[in-house]
C-alpha positions as CSV (number, residue, x, y, z in Angstrom):
1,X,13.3,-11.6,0.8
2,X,16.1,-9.6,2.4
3,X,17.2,-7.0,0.1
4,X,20.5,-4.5,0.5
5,X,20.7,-1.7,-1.5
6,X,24.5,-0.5,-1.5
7,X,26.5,2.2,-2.7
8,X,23.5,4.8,-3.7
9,X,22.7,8.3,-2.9
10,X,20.0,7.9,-0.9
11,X,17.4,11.0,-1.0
12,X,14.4,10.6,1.5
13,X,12.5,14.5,1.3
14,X,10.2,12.9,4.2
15,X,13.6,12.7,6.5
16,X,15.7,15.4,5.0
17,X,18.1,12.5,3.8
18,X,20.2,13.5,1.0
19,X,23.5,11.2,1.3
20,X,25.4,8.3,0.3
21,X,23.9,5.4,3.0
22,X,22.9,1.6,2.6
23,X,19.3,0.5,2.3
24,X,18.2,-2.5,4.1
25,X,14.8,-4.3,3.5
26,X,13.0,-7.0,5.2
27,X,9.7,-8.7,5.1
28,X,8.4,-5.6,2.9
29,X,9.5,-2.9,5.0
30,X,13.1,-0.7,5.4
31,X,14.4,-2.6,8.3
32,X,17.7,0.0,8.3
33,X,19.0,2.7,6.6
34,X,22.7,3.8,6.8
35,X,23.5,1.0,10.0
36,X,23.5,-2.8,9.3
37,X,20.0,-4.0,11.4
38,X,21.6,-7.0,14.2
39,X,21.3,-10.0,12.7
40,X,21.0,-8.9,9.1
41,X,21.4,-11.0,6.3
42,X,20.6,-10.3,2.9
43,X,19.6,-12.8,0.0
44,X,20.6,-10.4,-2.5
45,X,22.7,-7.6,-2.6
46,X,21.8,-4.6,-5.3
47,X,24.9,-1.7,-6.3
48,X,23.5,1.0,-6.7
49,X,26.5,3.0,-7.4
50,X,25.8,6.4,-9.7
51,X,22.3,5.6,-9.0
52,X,19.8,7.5,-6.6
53,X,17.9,5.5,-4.6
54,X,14.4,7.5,-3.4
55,X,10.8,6.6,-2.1
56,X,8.1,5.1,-5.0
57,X,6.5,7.8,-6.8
58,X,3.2,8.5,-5.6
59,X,1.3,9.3,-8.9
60,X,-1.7,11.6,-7.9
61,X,-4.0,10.9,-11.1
62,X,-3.5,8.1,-13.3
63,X,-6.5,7.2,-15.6
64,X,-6.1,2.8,-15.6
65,X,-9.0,2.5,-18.3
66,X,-10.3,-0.7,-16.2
67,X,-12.8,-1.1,-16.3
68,X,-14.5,-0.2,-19.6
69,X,-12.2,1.1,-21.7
70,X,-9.3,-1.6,-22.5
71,X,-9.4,-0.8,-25.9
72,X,-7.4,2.3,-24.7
73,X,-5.5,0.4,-22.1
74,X,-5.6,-2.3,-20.0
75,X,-4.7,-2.8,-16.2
76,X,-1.4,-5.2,-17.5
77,X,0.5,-2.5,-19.8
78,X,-0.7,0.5,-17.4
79,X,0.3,-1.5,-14.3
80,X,4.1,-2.1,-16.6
81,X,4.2,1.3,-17.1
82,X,3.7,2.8,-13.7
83,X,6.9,0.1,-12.4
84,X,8.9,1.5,-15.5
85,X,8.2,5.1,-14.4
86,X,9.1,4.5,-10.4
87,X,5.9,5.0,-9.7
88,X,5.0,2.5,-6.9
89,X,1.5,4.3,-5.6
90,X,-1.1,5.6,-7.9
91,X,-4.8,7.0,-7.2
92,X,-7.0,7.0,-10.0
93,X,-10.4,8.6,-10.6
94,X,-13.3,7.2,-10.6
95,X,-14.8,7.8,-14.5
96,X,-14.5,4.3,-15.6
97,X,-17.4,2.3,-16.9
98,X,-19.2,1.8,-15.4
99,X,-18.0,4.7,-12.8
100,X,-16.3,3.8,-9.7
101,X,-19.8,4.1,-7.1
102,X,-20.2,0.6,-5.9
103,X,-18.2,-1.2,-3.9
104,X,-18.0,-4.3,-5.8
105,X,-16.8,-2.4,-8.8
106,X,-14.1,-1.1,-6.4
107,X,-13.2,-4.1,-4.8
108,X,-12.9,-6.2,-8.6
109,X,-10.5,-3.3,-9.4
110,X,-8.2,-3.3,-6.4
111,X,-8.5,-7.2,-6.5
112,X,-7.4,-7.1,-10.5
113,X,-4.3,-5.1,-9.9
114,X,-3.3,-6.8,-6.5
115,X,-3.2,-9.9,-8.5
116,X,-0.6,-8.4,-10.8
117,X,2.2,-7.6,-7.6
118,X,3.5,-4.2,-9.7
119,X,2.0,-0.7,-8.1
120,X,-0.5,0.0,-5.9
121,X,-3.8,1.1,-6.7
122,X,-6.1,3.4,-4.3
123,X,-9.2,4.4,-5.7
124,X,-11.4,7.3,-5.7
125,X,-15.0,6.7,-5.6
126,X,-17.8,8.7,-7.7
127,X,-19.0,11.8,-5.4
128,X,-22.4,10.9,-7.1
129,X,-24.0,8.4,-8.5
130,X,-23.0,8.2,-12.2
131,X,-21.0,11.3,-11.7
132,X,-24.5,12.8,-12.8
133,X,-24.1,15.3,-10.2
134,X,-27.6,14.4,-8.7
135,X,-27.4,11.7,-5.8
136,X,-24.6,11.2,-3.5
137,X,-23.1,7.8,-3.2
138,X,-22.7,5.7,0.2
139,X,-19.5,7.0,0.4
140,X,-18.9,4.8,3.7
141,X,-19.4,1.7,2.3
142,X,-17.1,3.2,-0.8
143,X,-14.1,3.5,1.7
144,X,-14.6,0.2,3.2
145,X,-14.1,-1.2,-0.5
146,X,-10.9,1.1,-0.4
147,X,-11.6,4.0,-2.0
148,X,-9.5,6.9,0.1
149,X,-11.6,10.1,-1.5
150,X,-14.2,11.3,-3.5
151,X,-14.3,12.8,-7.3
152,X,-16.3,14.3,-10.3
153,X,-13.4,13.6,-12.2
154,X,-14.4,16.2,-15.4
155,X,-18.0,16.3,-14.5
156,X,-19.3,19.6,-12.7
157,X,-22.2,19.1,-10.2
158,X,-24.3,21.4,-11.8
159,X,-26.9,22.1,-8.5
160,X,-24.5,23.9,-6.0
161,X,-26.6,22.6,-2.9
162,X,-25.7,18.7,-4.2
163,X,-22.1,19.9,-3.9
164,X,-22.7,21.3,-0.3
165,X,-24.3,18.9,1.2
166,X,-21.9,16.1,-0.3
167,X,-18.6,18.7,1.1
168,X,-20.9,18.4,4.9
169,X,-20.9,14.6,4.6
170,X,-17.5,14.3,3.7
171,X,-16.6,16.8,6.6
172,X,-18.8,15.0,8.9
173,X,-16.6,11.7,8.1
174,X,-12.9,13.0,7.6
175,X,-13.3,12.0,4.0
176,X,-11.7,14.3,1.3
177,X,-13.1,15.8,-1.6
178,X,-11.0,15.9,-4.4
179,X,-12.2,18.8,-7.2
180,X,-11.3,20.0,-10.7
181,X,-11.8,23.7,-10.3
182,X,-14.0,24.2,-13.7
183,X,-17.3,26.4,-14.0
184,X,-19.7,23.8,-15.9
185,X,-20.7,26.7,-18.5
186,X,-17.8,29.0,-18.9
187,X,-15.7,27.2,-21.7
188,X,-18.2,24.7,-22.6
189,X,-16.6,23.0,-25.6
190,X,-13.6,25.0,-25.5
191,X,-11.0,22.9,-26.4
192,X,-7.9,25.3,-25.7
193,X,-6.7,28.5,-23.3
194,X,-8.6,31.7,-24.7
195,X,-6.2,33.5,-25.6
196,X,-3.8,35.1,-28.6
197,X,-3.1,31.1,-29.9
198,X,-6.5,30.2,-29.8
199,X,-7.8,33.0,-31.9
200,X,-5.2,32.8,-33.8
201,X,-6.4,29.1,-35.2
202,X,-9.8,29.4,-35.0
203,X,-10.3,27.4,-31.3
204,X,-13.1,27.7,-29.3
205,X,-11.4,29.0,-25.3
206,X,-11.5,27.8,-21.9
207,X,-10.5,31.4,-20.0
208,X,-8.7,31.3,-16.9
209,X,-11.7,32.9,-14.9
210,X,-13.4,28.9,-15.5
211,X,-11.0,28.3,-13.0
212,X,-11.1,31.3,-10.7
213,X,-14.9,31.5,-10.4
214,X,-15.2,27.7,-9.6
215,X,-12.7,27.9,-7.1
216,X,-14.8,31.0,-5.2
217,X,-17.6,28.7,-5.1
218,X,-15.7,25.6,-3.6
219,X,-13.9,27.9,-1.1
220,X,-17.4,29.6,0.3
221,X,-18.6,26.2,0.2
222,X,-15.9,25.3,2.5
223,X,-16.3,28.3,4.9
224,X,-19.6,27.1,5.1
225,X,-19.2,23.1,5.8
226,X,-15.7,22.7,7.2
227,X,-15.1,20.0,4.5
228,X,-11.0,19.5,3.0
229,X,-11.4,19.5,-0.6
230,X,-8.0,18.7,-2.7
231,X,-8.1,20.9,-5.9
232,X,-7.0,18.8,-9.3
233,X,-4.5,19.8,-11.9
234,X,-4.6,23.4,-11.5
235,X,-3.6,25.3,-14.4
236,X,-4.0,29.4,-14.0
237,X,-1.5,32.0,-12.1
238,X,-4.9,33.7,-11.3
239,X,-5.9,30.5,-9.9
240,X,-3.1,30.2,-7.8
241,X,-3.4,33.1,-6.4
242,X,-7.0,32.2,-4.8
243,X,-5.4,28.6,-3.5
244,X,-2.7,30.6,-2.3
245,X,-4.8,33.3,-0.4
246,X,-7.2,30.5,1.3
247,X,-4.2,28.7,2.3
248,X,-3.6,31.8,4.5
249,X,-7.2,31.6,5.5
250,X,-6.7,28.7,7.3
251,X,-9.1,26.6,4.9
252,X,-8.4,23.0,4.7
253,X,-7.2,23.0,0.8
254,X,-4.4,21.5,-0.9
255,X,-3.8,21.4,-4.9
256,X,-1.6,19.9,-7.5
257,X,-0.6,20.3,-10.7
258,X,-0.5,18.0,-14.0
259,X,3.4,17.5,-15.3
260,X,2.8,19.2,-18.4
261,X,1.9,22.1,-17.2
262,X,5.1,22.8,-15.8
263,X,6.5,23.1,-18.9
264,X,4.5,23.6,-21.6
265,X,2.2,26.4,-23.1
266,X,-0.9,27.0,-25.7
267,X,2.2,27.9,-27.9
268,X,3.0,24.3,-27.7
269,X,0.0,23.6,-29.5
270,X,2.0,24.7,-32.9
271,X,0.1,23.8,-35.8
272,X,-3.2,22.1,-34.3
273,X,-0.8,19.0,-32.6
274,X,-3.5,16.4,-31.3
275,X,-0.7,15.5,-28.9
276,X,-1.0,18.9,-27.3
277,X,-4.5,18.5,-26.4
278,X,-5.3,18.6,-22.8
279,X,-8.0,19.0,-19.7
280,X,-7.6,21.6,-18.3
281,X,-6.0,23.2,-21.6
282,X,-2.4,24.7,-21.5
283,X,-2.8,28.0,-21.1
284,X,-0.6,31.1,-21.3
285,X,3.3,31.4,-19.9
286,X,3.0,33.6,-17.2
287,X,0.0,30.7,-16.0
288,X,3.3,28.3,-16.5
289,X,6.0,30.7,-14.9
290,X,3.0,30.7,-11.6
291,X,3.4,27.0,-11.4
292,X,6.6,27.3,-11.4
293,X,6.5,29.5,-8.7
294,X,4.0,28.2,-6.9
295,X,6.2,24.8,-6.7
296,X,8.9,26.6,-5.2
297,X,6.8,28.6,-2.4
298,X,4.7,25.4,-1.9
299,X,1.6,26.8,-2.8
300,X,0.9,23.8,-5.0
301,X,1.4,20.7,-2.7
302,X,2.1,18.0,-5.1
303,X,2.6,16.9,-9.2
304,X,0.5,14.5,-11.3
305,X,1.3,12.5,-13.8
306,X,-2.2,13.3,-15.3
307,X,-2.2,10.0,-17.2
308,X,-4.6,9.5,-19.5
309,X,-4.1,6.9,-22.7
310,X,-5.7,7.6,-25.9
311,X,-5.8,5.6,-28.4
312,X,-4.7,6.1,-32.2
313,X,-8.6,6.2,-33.1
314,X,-9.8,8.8,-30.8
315,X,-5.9,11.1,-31.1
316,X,-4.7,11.1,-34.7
317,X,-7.5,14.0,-35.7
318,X,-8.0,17.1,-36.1
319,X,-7.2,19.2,-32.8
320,X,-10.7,19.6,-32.3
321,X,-12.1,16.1,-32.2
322,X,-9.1,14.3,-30.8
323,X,-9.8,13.2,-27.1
324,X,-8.0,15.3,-24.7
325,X,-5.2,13.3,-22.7
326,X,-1.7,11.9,-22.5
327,X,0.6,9.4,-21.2
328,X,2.4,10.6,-18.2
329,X,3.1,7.9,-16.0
330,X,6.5,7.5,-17.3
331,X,7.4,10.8,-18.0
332,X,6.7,11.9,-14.6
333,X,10.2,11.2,-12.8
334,X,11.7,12.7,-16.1
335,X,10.0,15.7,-16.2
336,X,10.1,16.5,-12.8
337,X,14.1,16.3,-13.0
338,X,13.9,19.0,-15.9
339,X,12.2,20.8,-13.6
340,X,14.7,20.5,-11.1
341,X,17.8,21.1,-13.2
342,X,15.9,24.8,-14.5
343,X,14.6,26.2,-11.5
344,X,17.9,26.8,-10.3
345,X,16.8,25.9,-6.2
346,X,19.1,24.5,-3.9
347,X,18.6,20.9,-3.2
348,X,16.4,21.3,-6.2
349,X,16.3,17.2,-6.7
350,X,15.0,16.7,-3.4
351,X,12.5,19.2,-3.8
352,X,10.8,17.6,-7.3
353,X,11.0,14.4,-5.3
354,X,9.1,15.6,-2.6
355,X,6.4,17.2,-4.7
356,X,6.0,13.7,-6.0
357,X,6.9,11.6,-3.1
358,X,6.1,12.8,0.4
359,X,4.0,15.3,-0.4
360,X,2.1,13.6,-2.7
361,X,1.0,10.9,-0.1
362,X,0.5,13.2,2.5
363,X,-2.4,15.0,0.5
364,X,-3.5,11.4,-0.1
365,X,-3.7,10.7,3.4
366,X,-1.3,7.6,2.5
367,X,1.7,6.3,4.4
368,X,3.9,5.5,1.4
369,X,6.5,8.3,-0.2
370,X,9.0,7.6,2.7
371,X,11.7,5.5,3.5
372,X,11.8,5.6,7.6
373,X,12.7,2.4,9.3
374,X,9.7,0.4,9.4
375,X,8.0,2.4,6.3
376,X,6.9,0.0,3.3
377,X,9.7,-0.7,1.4
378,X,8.4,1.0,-1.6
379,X,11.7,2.0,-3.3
380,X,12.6,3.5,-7.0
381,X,16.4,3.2,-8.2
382,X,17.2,5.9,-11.1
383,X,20.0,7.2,-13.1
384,X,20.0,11.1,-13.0
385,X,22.6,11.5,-16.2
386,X,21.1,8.7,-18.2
387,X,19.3,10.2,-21.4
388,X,16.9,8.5,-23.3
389,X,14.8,9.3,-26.4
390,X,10.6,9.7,-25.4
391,X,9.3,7.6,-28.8
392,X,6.3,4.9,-28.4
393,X,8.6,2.0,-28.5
394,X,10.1,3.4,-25.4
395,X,7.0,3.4,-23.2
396,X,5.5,0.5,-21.8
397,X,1.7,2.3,-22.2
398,X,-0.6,1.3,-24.3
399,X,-1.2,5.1,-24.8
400,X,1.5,6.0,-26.5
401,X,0.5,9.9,-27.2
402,X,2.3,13.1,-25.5
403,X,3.6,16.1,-26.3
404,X,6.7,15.4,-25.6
405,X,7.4,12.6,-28.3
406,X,10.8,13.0,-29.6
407,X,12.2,15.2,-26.8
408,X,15.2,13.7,-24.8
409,X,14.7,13.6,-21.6
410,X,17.2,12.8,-18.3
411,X,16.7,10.4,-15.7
412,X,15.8,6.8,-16.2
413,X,14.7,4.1,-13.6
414,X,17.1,1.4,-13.6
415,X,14.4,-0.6,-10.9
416,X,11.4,-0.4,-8.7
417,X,10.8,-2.5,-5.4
418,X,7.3,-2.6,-4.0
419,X,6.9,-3.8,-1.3
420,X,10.0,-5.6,-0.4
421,X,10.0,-7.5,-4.0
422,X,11.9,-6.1,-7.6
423,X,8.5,-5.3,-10.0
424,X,11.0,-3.9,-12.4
425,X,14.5,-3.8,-13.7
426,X,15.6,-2.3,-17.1
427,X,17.3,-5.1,-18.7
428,X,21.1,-4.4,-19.5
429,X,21.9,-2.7,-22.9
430,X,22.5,-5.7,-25.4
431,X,26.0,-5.9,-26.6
432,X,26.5,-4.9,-30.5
C-alpha cells in the first residue's frame, strides 16, 4: 500500500527534522519525505493537520507476560496496547516462563507476535540458564533465534567470575549486556527508597548505594573484558554520577531510565498506594531532579516504558505484598511530553522524542526510530493538545495498574503505521 501522510509537523530527532513536510510510504518503507517520489501514487491519503507525525516509539523494556503468565496479560491486549501507545518497537526481557534461554522458546515468541502484524518484538535472551546466575547460555544460537542482547532481568549473578566471563563472551561476539545495576544483598526485600518516607511507614529500604556499588563492580568488570553493558532503569543521582564519570572514561556504557522516574518520588507513595510500588523503588527528589538532568546533558541515553502488568490479585494489597510493576506502554508518549512541556529546553519535544525514538534504537543496536528515505516506515501520528483522562477503561492493557490513574495527561496517538500498514487508529469521538 502507498500511503501519503499530508499536512503534519513532521519531527524526525534522527535528521534534525522539525517542520511541516509530507510523508510518503511505499512497500513498507519512507519512499519520500517533503518532495513527491517520480511516479508516486498513493492509495490512500491521511491529513494529518494539528497532528505530529514522528518515528514509532522504540519501547526499551516492556514485560509481554508470554509466555507463562497470561493470567496477567496476554501477547493480544499487550501487542493492542503498545499500537495505542505509538510504540511500534519493543524489547522485552527475558523472565518469562519458562525464561527466554532456548531458541525455540524465542522463536515461538517472535513467531506469536509476528502473527498478530501490530509492534515489533526483539527479544533479549537469559544471560544464564534459568537466570540462576550459574551457567551461561549459547548465547549464539540465542541471536540466531533473534534475540539482540542478553539480561538477568531482576536476578543478580551472585558469583562475580560467572558475570565476567559471560561480559568476555559477549565482548568476544559484539553482543550486549544489558544490566540492572542492584547489589544482590544490599536491600534484600526492601520494598521502597531508604529514606525519611520509608521510615516513616514502617518499610523495609533499598539505599541508593545498591545501585552505586553494583555499578563499581560492572564498570571494573568492564575495564577488565572490554564488554558494552547497557545499564537498566537507573534510578539514583549518585548513580548517575558513576555512569556519567565512565562515560568520560571511554567505557562502552549506555543507560536508561523507567518513565516514572521522571516524575515521581517515595512521596508519591502517600499512604502505602500499591500503585506506587516499583523495581527499582522511587527514591528521593533530588535522585528525580538528576534524571532530569541527566536527560538533558544526555548522560542517560534513552526512556522506558518499564511495562510491567499486574494483575488485581497480586496489586490490590497491602504495599508490602503487592507485586512491584506498572503499565507504561501507553503512558510513555504522554509522559515523556510532560516532560517536555516542564523542562523548559529548547526544541524540548524533539528532545523527549529522541530519548524514545532514535536514541532508544541506537542503544538497541536497531535500525528503526527514524524516518530517512528508505527507513522502515514505522510511523506514530499524535495530537500534542489533546487531553485525556488515564482510568483503566482508557488503556488497552490488561494491566491496568499505575500511579498515575486519574491524572490527565496531554498527547494522544491518533494512529500507528508499522511497517507501511495502519495497526491502529483511534476511532472518531461518537456524536451525542
Amino acid at each position: 500500500m502507498k500511503l501519503h501522510i499530508k499536512n503534519g509537523r513532521l519531527i524526525d530527532p534522527a535528521n534534525g527534522i522539525d517542520a511541516q513536510q509530507d510523508v510518503y510510504i511505499a512497500d513498507g518503507k519512507v519512499a519520500g519525505v517533503g518532495k513527491t517520489p517520480a511516479g508516486f501514487v498513493a492509495d490512500k491519503t491521511i491529513d494529518a493537520q494539528g497532528l505530529i507525525v514522528a518515528p514509532g516509539l522504540v519501547d526499551l523494556s516492556a514485560r509481554l507476560r508470554e509466555p507463562g503468565y497470561e493470567y496477567k496479560a496476554t501477547l493480544e491486549s499487550e501487542m493492542q496496547a503498545a499500537v495505542q501507545g505509538g510504540v511500534t518497537s519493543l524489547i522485552c526481557p527475558p523472565d518469562t516462563d519458562p525464561v527466554l534461554d532456548e531458541p525455540g522458546l524465542v522463536e515461538m515468541l517472535k513467531r506469536r507476535a509476528g502473527a498478530l502484524n501490530q509492534a515489533k518484538v526483539y527479544p533479549l535472551g537469559a544471560l544464564t540458564v534459568g537466570l540462576k546466575g550459574q551457567s551461561l547460555t549459547e548465547m549464539a544460537e540465542l541471536t540466531e533465534a533473534g534475540c539482540i542482547g542478553f539480561s538477568q532481568a531482576e536476578e543478580a549473578i551472585l558469583d562475580t567470575t560467572v558475570l565476567m566471563r559471560a561480559m568476555q563472551y559477549a565482548q568476544t561476539f559484539g553482543y550486549t549486556v544489558w544490566l540492572r545495576p542492584q547489589d544482590p544483598y544490599l536491600g534484600r526485600g526492601g520494598i521502597a527508597h531508604s529514606g525519611a518516607v520509608a521510615s516513616r511507614l514502617g518499610l523495609s529500604g533499598v539505599p541508593v548505594m545498591a545501585e552505586t556499588i553494583a555499578l563499581h563492580t560492572i564498570f571494573e568488570l568492564m575495564r577488565s573484558t572490554g564488554a558494552r553493558v547497557h545499564l537498566c532503569r537507573m534510578s539514583s543521582a549518585a548513580g548517575l554520577d558513576l555512569v556519567r564519570a565512565a562515560k568520560k572514561e571511554g567505557l562502552q556504557v549506555t543507560c536508561d531510565v523507567g518513565v516514572h522516574h521522571i516524575h515521581l518520588t517515595d512521596m508519591d507513595i502517600g499512604f502505602f498506594d500499591p500503585n506506587a510500588r516499583l523495581t527499582p523503588p522511587l527514591r528521593a527528589q533530588r535522585d528525580r531532579d538528576a534524571i532530569r538532568q541527566s536527560l538533558l546533558d544526555g548522560t542517560i541515553d534513552a526512556v522506558c516504558s518499564d511495562h510491567t502488568p499486574v494483575d488485581d490479585d497480586e496489586k490490590l494489597l497491602p504495599f508490602g505484598e503487592a507485586s512491584p510493576g506498572a503499565t507504561g506502554l501507553e503512558l510513555l508518549l504522554p509522559l515523556m511530553l510532560k516532560w517536555a512541556e516542564e523542562s523548559g529546553a529548547s526544541h524540548s519535544i524533539a528532545k523527549a522524542l529522541a530519548k524514545v525514538t532514535t536514541d532508544a534504537a541506537r542503544v538497541a543496536g536497531l535500525s528503526s526510530g527514524q524516518l530517512a528515505v528508505g527507513a522502515d516506515a514505522d510511523i506514530c501520528l499524535f495530537d500534542p493538545a489533546a487531553r485525556w483522562k488515564v482510568e483503566a477503561k482508557a488503556l488497552a492493557s490488561q494491566g491496568k495498574h499505575t500511579p498515575f490513574l486519574g491524572y490527565e495527561l496531554a498527547g494522544q496517538v491518533k494512529m500507528t503505521i508499522v511497517g507501511g500498514q495502519l495497526a491502529y487508529q483511534r476511532p472518531a469521538p461518537s456524536k451525542a
